[in-house]
C-alpha positions, -999 to +999 in steps of 0.1 A: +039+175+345+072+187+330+070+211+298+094+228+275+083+266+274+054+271+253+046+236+252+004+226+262+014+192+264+012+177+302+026+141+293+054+128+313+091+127+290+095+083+280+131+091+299+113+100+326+087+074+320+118+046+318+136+063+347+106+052+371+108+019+361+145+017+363+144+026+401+129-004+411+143-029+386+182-017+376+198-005+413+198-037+438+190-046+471+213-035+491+213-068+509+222-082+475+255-066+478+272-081+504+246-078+531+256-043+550+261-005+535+285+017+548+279+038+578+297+067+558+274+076+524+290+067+493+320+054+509+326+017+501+293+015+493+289-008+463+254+006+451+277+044+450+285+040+416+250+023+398+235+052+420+258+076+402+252+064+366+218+064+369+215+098+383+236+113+355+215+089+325+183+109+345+201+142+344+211+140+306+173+130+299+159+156+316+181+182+299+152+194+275+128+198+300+151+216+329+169+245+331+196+245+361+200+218+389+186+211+424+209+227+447+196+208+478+210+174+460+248+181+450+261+161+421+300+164+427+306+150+390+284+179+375+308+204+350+296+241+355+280+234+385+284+270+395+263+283+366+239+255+374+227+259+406+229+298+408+226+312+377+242+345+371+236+347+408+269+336+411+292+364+415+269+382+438+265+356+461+304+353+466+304+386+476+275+381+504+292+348+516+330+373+514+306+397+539+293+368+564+311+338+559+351+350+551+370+319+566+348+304+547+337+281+576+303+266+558+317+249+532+313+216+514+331+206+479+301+223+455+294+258+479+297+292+473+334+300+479+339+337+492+351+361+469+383+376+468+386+412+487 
């Protein structure tokens, strides 16, 4: 399943193995916590934070089997998220979004700002 380059070896990471494990048993119900979850995503939400934590404990195991991030899934707390999710894609892609998106009007905290003219 995941493999370091070269590697034969098919067998699933133990982090990866304990991270399967620790979605069912560490992060609670969310009727545990008070009964109701936010109608706004990670806002008051008390599971926000275990979520967090685990996600990053995942992230740092994976780290010798991945290269990059999954851009579909935005980790605000990631450092270098630029180089992360585009690669050395970066600076071209600034320029496209400077072309079709200037205002910058399709934004979020972690897209592709619009380069500088």
């Amino acid at each position: 399943m995941f493999r370091r380059s070269g590697e034969r070896s098919g067998r699933v990471p133990a982090a990866v193995q304990h991270s399967r494990t620790a979605t069912r048993s560490s992060i609670p119900n969310p009727a545990s916590a008070g009964g109701k979850r936010s109608d706004q995503p990670g806002i008051c939400d008390p599971l926000t934070p275990q979520a967090q934590a685990w996600i990053a404990e995942l992230s740092q195991a994976l780290r010798p089997y991945v290269d990059g991030a999954y851009v579909n899934v935005p980790n605000i707390g990631m450092q270098d998220w630029e180089t992360a999710y585009w690669g050395s894609n970066f600076s071209r892609l600034r320029r496209i979004k400077a072309h079709y998106d200037p205002h910058n009007v399709f934004q979020y905290d972690q897209s592709i700002p619009p380069a500088s003219r």
